[in-house]
mmCIF file of the N, C-alpha and C atoms, coordinates in Angstrom:
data_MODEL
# 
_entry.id   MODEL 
# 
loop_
_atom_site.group_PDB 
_atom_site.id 
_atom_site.type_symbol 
_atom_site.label_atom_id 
_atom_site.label_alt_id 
_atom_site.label_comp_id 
_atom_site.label_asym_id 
_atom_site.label_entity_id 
_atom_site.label_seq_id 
_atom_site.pdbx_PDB_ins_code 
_atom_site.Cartn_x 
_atom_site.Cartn_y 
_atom_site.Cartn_z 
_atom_site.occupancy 
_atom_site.B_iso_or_equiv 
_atom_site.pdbx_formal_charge 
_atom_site.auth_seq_id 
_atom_site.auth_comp_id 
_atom_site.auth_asym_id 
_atom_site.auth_atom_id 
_atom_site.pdbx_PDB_model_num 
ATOM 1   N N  . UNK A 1 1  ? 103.630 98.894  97.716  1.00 0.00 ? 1  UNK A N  1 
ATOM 2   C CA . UNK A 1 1  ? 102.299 99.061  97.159  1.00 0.00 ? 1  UNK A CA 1 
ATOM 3   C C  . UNK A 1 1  ? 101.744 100.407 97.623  1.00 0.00 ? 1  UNK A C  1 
ATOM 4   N N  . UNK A 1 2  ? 100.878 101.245 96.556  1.00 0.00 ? 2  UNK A N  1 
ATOM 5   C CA . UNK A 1 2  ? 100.505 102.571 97.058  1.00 0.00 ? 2  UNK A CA 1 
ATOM 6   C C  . UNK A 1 2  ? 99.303  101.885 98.192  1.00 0.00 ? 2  UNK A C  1 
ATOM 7   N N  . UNK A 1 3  ? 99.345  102.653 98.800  1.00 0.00 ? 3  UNK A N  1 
ATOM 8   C CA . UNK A 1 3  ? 97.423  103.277 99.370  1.00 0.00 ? 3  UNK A CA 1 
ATOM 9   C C  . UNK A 1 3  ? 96.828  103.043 98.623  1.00 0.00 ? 3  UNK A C  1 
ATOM 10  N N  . UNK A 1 4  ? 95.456  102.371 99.291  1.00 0.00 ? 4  UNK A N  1 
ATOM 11  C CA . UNK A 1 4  ? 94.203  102.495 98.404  1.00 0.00 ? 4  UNK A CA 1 
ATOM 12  C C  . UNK A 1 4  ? 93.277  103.276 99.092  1.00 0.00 ? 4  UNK A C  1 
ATOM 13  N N  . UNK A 1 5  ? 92.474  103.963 98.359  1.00 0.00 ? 5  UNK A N  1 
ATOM 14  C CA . UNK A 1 5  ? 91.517  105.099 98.725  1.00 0.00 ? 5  UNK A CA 1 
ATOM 15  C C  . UNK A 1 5  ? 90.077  104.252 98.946  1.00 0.00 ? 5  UNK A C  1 
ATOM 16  N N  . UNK A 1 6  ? 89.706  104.140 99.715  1.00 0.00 ? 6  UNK A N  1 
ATOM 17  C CA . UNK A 1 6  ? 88.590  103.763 99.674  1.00 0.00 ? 6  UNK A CA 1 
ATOM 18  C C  . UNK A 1 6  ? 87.539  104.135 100.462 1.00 0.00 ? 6  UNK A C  1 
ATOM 19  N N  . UNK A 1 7  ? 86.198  103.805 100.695 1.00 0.00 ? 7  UNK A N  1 
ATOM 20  C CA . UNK A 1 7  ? 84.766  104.259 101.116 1.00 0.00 ? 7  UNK A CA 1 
ATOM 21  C C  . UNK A 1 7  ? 84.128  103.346 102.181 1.00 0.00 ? 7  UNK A C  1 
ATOM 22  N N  . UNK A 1 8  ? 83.610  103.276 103.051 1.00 0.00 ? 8  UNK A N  1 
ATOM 23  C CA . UNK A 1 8  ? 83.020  102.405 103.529 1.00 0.00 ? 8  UNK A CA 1 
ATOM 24  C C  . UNK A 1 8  ? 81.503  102.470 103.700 1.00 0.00 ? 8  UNK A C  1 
ATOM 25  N N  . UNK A 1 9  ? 80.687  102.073 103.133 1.00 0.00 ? 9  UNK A N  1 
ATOM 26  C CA . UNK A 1 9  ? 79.304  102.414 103.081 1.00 0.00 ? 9  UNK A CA 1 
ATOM 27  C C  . UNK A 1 9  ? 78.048  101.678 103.379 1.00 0.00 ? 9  UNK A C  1 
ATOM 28  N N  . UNK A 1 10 ? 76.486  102.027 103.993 1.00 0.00 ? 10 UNK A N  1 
ATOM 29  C CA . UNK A 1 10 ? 75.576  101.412 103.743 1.00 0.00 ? 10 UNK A CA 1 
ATOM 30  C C  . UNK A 1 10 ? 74.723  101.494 102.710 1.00 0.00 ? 10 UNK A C  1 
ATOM 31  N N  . UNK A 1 11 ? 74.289  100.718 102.247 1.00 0.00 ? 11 UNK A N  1 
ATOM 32  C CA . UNK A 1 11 ? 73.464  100.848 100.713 1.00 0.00 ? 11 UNK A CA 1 
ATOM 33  C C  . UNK A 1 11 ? 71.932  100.192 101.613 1.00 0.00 ? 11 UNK A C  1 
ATOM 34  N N  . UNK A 1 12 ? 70.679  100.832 100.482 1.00 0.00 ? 12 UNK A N  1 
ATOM 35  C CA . UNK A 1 12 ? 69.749  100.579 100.570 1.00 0.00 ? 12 UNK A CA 1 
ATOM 36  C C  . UNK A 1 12 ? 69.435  100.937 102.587 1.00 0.00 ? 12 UNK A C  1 
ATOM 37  N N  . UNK A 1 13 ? 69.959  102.109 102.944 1.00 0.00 ? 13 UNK A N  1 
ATOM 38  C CA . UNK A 1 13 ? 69.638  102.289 104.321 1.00 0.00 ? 13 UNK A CA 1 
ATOM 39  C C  . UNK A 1 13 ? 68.670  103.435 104.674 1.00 0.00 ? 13 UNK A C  1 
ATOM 40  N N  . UNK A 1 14 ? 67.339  103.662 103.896 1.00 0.00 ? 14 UNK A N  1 
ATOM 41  C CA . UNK A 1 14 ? 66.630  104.159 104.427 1.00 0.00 ? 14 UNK A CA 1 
ATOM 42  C C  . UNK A 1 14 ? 66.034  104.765 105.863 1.00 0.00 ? 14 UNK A C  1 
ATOM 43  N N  . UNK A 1 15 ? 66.448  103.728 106.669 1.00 0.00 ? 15 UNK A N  1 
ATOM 44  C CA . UNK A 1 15 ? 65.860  103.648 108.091 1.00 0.00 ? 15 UNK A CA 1 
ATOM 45  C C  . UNK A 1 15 ? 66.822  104.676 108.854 1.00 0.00 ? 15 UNK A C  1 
ATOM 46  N N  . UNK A 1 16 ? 68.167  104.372 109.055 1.00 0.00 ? 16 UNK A N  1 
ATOM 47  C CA . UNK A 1 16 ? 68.963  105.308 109.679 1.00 0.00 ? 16 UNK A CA 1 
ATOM 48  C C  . UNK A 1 16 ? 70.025  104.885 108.765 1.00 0.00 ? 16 UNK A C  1 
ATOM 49  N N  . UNK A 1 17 ? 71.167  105.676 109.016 1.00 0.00 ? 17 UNK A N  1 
ATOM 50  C CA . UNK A 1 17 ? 72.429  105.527 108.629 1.00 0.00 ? 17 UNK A CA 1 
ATOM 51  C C  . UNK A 1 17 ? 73.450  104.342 109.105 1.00 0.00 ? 17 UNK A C  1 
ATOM 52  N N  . UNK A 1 18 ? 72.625  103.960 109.994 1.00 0.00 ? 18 UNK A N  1 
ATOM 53  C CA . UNK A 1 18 ? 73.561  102.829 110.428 1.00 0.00 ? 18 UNK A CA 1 
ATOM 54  C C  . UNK A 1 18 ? 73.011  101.156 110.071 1.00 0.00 ? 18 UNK A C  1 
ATOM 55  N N  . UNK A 1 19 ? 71.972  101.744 109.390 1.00 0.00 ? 19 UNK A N  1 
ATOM 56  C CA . UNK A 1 19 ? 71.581  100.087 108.577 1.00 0.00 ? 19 UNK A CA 1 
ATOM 57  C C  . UNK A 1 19 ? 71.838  100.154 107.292 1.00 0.00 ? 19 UNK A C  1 
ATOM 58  N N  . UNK A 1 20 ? 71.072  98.797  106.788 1.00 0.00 ? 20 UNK A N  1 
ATOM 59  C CA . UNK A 1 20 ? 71.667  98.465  105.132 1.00 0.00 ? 20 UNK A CA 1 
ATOM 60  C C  . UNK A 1 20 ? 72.659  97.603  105.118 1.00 0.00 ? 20 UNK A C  1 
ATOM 61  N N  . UNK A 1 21 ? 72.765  97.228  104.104 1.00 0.00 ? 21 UNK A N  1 
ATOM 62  C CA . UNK A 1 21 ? 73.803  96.526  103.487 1.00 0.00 ? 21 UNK A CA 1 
ATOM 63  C C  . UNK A 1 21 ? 75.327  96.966  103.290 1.00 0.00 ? 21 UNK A C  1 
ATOM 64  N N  . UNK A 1 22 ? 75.839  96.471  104.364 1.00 0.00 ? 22 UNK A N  1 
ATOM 65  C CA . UNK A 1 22 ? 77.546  96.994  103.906 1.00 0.00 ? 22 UNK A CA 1 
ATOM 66  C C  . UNK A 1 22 ? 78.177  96.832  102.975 1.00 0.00 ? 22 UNK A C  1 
ATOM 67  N N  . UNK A 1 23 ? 78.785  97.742  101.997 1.00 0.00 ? 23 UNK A N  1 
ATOM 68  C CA . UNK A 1 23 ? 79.793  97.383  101.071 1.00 0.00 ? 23 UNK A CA 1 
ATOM 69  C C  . UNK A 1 23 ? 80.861  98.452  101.198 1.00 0.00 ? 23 UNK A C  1 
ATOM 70  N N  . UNK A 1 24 ? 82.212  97.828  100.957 1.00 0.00 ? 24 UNK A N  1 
ATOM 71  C CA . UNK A 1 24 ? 83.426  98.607  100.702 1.00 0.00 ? 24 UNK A CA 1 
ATOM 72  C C  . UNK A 1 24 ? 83.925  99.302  99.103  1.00 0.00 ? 24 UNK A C  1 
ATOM 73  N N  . UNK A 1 25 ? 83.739  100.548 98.964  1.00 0.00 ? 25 UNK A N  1 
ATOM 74  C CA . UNK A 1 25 ? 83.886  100.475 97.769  1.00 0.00 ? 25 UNK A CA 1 
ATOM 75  C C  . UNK A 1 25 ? 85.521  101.280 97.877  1.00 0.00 ? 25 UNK A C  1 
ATOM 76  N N  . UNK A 1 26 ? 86.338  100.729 96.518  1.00 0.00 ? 26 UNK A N  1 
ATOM 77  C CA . UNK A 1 26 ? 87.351  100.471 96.736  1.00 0.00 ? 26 UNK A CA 1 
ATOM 78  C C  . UNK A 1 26 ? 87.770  102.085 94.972  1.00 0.00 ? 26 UNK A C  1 
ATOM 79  N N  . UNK A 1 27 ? 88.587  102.657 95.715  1.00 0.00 ? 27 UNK A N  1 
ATOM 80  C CA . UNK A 1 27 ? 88.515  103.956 94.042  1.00 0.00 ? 27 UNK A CA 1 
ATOM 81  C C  . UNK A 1 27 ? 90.147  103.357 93.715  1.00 0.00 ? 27 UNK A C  1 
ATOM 82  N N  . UNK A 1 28 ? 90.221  102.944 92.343  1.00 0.00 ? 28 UNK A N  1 
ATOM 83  C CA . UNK A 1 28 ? 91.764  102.778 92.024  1.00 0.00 ? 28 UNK A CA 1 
ATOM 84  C C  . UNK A 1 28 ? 91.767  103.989 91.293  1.00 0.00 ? 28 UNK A C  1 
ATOM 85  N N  . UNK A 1 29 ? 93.022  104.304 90.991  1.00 0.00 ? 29 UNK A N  1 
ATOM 86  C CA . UNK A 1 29 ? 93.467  105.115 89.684  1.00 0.00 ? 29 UNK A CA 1 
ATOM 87  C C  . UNK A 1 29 ? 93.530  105.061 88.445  1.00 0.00 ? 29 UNK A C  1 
ATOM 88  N N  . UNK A 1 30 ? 93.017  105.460 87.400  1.00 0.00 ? 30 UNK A N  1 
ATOM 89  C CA . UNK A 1 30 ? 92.711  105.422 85.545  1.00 0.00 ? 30 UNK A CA 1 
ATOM 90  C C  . UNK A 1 30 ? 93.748  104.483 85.270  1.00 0.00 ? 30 UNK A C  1 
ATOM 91  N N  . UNK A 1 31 ? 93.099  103.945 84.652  1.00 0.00 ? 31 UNK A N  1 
ATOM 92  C CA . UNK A 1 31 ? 94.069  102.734 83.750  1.00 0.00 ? 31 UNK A CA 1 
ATOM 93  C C  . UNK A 1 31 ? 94.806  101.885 84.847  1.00 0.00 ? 31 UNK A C  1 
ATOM 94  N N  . UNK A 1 32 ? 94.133  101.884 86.222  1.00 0.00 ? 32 UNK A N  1 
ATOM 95  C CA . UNK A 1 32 ? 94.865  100.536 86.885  1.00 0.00 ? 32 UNK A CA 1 
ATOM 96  C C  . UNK A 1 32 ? 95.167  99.114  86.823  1.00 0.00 ? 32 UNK A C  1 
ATOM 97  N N  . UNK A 1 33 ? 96.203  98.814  86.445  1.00 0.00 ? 33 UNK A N  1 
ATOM 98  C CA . UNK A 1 33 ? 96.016  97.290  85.712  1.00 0.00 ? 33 UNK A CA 1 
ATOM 99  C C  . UNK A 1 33 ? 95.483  96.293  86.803  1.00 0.00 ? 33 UNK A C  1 
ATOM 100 N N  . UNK A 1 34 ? 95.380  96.615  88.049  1.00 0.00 ? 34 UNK A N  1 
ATOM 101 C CA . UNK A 1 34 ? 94.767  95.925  88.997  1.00 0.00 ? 34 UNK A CA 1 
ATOM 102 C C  . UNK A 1 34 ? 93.401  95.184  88.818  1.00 0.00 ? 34 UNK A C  1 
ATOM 103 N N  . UNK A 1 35 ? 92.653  96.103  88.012  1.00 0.00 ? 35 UNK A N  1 
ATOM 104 C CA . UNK A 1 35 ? 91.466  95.532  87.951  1.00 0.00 ? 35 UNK A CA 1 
ATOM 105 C C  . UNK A 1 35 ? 91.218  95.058  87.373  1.00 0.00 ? 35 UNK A C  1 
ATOM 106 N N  . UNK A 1 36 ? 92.042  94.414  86.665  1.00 0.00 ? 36 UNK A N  1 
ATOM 107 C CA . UNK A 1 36 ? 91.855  92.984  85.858  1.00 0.00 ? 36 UNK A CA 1 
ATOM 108 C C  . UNK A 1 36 ? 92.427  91.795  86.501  1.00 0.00 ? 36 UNK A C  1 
ATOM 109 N N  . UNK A 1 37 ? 93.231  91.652  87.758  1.00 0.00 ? 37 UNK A N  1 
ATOM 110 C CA . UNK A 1 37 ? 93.378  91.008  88.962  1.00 0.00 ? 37 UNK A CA 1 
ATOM 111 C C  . UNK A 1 37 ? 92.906  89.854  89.485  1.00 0.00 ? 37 UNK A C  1 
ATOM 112 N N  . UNK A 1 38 ? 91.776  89.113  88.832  1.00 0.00 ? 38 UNK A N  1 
ATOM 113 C CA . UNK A 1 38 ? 90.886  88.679  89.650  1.00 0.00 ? 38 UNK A CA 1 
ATOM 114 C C  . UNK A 1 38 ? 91.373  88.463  91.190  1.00 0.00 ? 38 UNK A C  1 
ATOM 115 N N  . UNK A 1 39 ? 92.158  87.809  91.324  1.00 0.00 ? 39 UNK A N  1 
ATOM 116 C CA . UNK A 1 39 ? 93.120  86.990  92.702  1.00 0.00 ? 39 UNK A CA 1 
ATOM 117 C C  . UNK A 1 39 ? 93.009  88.364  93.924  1.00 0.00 ? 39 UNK A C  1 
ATOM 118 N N  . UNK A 1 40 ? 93.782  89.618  93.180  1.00 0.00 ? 40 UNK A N  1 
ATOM 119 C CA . UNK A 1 40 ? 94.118  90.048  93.949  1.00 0.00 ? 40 UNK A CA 1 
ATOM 120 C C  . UNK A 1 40 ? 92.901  91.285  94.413  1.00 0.00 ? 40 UNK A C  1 
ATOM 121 N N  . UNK A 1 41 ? 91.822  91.200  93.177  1.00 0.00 ? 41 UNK A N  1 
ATOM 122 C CA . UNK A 1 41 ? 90.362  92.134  93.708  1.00 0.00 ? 41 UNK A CA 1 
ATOM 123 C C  . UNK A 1 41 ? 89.897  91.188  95.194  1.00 0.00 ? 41 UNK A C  1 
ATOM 124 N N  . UNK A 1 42 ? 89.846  89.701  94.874  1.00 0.00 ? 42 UNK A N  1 
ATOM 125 C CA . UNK A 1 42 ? 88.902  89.055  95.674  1.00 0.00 ? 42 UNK A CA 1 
ATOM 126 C C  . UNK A 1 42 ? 89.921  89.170  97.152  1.00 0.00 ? 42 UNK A C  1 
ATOM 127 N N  . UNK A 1 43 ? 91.237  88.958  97.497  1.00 0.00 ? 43 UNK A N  1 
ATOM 128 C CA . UNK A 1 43 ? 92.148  89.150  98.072  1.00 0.00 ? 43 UNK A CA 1 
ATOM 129 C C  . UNK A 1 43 ? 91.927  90.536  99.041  1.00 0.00 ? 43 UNK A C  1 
ATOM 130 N N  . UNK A 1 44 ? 91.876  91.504  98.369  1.00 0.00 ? 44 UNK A N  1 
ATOM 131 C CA . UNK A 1 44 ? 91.335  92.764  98.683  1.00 0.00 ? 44 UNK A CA 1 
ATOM 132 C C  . UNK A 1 44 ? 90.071  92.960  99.653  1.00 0.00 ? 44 UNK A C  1 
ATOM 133 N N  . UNK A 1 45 ? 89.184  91.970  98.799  1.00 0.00 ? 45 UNK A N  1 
ATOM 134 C CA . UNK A 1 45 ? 87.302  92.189  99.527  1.00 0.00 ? 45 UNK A CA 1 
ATOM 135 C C  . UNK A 1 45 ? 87.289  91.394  100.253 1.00 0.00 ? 45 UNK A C  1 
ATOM 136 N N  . UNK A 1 46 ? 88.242  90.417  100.759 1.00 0.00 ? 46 UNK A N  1 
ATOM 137 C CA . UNK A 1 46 ? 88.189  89.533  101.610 1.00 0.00 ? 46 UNK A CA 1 
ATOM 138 C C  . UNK A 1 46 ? 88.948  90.475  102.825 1.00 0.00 ? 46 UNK A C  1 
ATOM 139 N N  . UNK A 1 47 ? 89.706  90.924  102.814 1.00 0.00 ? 47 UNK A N  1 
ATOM 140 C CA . UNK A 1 47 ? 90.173  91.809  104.058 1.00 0.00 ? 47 UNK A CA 1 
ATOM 141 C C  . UNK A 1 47 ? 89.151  92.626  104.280 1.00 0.00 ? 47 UNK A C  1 
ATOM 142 N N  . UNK A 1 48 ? 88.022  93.594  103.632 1.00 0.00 ? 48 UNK A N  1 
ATOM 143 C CA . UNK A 1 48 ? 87.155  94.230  104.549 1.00 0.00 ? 48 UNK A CA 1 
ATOM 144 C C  . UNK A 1 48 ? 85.924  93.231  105.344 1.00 0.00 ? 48 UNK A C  1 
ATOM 145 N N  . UNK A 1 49 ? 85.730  91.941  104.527 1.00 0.00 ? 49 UNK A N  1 
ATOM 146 C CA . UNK A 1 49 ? 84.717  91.410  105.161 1.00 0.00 ? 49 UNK A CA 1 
ATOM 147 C C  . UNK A 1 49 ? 83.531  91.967  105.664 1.00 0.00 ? 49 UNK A C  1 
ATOM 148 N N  . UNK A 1 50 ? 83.541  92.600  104.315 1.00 0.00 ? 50 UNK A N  1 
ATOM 149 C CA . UNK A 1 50 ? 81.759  93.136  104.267 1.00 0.00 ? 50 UNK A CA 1 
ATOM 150 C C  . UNK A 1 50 ? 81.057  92.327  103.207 1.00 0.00 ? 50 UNK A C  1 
ATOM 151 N N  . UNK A 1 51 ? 79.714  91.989  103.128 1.00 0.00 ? 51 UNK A N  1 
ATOM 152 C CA . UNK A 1 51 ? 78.938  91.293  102.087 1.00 0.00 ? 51 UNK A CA 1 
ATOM 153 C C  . UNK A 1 51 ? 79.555  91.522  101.091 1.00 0.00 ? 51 UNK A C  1 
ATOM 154 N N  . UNK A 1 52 ? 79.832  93.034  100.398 1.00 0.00 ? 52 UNK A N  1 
ATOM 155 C CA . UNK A 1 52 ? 80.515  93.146  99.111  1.00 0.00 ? 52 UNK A CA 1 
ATOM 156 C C  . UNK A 1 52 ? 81.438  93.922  98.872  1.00 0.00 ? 52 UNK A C  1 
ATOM 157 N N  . UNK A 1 53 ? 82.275  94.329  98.278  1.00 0.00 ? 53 UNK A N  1 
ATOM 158 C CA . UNK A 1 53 ? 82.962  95.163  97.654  1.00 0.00 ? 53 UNK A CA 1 
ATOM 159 C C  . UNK A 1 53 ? 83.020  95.251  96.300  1.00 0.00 ? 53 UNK A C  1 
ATOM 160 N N  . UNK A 1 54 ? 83.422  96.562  96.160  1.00 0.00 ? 54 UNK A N  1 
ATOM 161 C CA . UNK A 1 54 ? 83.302  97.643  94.448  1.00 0.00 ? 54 UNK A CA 1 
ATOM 162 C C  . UNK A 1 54 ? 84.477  98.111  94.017  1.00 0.00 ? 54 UNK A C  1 
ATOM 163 N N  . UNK A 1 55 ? 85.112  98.153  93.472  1.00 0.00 ? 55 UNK A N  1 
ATOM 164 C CA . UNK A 1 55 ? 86.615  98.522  92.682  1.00 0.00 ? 55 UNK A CA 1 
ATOM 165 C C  . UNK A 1 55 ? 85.835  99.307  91.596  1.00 0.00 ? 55 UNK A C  1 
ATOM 166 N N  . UNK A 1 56 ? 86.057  100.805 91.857  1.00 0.00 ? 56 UNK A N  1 
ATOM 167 C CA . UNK A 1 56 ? 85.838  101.578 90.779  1.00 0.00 ? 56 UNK A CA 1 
ATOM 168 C C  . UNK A 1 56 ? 86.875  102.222 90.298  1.00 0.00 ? 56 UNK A C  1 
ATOM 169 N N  . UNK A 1 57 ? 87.297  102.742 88.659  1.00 0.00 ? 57 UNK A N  1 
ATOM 170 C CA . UNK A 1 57 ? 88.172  102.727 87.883  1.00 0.00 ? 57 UNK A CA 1 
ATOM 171 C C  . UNK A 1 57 ? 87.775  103.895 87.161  1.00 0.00 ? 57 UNK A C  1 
ATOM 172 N N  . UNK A 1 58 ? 88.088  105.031 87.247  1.00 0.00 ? 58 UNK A N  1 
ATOM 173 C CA . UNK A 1 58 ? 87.400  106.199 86.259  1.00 0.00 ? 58 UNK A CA 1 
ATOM 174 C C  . UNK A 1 58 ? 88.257  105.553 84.685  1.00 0.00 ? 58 UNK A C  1 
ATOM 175 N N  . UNK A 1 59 ? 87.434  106.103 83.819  1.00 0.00 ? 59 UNK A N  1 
ATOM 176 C CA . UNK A 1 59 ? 87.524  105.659 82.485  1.00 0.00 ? 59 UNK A CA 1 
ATOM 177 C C  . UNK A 1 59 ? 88.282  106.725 81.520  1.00 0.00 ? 59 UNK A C  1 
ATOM 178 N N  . UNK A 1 60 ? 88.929  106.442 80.913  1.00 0.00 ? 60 UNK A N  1 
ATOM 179 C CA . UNK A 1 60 ? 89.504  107.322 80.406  1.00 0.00 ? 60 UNK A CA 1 
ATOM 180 C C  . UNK A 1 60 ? 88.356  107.525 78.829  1.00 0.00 ? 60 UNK A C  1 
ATOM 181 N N  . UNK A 1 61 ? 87.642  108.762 78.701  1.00 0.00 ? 61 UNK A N  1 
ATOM 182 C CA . UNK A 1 61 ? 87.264  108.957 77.765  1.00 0.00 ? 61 UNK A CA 1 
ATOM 183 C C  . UNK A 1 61 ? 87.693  110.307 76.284  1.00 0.00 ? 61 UNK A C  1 
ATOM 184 N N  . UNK A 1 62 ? 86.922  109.969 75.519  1.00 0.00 ? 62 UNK A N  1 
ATOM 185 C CA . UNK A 1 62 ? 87.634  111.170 74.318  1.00 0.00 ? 62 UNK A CA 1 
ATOM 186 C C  . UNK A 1 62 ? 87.645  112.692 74.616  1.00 0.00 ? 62 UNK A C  1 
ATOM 187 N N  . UNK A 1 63 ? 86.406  112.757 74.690  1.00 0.00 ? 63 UNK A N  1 
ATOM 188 C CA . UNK A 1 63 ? 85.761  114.117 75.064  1.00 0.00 ? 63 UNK A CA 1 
ATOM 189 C C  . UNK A 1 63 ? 86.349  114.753 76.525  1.00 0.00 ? 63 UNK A C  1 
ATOM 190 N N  . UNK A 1 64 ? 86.402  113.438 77.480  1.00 0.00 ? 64 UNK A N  1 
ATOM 191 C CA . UNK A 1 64 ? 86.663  114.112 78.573  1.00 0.00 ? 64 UNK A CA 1 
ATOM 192 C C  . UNK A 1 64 ? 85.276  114.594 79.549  1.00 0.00 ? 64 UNK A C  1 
ATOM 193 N N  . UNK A 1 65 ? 84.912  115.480 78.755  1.00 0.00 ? 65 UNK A N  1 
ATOM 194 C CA . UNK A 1 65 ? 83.565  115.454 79.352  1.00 0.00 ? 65 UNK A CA 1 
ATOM 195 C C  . UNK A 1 65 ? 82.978  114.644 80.387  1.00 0.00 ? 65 UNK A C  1 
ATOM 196 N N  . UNK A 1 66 ? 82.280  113.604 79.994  1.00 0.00 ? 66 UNK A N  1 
ATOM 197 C CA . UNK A 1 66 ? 81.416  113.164 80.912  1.00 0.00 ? 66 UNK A CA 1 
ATOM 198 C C  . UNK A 1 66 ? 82.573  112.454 81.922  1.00 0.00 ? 66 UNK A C  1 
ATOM 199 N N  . UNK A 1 67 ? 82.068  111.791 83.157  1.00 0.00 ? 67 UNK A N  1 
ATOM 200 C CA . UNK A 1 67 ? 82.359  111.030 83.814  1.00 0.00 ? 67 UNK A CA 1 
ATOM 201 C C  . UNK A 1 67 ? 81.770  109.810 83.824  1.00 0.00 ? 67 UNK A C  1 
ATOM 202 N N  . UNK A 1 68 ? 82.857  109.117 82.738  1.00 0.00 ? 68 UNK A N  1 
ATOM 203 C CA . UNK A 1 68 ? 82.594  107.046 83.469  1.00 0.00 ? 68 UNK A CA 1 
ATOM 204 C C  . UNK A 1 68 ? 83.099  106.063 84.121  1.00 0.00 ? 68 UNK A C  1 
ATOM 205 N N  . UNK A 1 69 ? 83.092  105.141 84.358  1.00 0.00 ? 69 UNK A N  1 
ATOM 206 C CA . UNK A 1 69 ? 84.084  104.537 85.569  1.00 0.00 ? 69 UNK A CA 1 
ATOM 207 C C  . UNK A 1 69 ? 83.644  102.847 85.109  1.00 0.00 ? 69 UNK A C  1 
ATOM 208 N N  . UNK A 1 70 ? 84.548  102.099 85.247  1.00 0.00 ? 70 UNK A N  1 
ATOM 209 C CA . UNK A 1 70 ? 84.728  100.898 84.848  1.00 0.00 ? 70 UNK A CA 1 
ATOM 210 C C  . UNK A 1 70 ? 84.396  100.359 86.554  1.00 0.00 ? 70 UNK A C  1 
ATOM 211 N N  . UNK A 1 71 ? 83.764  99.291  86.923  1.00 0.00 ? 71 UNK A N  1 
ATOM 212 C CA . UNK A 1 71 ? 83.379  98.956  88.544  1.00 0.00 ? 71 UNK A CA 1 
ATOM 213 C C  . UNK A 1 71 ? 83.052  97.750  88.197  1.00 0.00 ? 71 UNK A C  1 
ATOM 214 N N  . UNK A 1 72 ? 84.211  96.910  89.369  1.00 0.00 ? 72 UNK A N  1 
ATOM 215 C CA . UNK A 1 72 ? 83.886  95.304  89.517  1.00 0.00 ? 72 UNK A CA 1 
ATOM 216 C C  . UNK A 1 72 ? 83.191  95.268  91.023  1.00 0.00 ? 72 UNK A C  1 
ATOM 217 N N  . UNK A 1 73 ? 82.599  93.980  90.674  1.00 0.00 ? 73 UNK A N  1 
ATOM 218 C CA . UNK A 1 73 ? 81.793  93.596  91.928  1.00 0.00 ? 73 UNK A CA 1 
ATOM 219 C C  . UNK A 1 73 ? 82.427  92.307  93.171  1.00 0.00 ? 73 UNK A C  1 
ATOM 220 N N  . UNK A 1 74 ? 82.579  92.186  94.080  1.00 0.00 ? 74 UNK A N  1 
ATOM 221 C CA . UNK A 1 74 ? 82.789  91.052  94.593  1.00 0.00 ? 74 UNK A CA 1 
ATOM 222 C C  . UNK A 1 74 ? 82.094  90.999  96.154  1.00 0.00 ? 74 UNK A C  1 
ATOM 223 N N  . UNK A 1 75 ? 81.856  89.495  96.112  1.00 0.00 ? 75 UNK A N  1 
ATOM 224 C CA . UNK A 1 75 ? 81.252  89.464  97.643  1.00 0.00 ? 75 UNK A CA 1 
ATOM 225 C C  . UNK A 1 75 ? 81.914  88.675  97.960  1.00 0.00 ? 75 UNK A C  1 
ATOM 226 N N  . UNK A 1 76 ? 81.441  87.853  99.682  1.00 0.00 ? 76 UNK A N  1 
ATOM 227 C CA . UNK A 1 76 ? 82.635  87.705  100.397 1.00 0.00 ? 76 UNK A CA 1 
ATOM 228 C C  . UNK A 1 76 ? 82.566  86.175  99.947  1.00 0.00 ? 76 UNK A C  1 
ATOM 229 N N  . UNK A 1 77 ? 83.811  85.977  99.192  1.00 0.00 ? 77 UNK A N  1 
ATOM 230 C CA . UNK A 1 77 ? 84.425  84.626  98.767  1.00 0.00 ? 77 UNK A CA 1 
ATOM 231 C C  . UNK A 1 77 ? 83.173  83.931  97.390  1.00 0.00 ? 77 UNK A C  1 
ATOM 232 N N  . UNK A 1 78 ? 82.986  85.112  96.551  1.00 0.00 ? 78 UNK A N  1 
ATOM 233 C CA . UNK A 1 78 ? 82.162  84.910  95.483  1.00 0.00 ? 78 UNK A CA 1 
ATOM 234 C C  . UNK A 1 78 ? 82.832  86.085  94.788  1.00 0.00 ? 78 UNK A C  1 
ATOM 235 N N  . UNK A 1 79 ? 83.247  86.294  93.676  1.00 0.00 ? 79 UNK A N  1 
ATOM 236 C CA . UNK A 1 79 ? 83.355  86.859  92.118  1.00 0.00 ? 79 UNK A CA 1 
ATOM 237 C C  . UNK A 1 79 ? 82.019  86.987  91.919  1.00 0.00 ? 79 UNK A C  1 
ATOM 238 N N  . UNK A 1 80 ? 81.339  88.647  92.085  1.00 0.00 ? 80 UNK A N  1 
ATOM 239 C CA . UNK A 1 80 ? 80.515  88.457  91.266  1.00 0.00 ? 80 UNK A CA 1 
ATOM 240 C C  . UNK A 1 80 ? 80.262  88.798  89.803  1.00 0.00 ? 80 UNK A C  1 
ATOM 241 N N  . UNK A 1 81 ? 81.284  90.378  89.295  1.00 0.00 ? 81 UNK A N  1 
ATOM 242 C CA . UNK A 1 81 ? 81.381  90.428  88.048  1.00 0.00 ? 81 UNK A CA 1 
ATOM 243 C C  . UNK A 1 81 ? 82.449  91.470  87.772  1.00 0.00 ? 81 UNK A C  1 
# 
């Protein structure tokens, strides 16, 4: 299995950098068939054991141009979308 690239972050941490809400956000590669996975996303967010984790997926678009990204959600031992 490759490496996964991922982030470890606080969200909503105004106060200092070391508060907020933990989430792991997780970067796959374009067109990863992973993220249609369910088993193995939740599998994944269960090893960082943070409130949530993010599987983001850059999108393959026409133009190229812009930047979009396909992003599932999961928390710990909940699917959220």
């Amino acid at each position: 299995m490759s490496e996964l690239k991922y982030h470890l972050v606080n969200s909503f941490s105004a106060a200092s950098p070391t508060s907020g809400s933990q989430c792991a956000v997780v970067l796959l590669p374009p067109a990863d068939p992973r993220i249609a996975d369910d088993d193995w996303l939740q599998t994944i967010a269960s090893n960082f054991s943070y409130p949530a984790t993010s599987f983001v997926v850059p999108k393959q678009t026409e133009g190229g141009d812009e930047l979009e990204y396909n992003i599932r959600w999961f928390a710990v031992g909940v699917r959220c979308c």
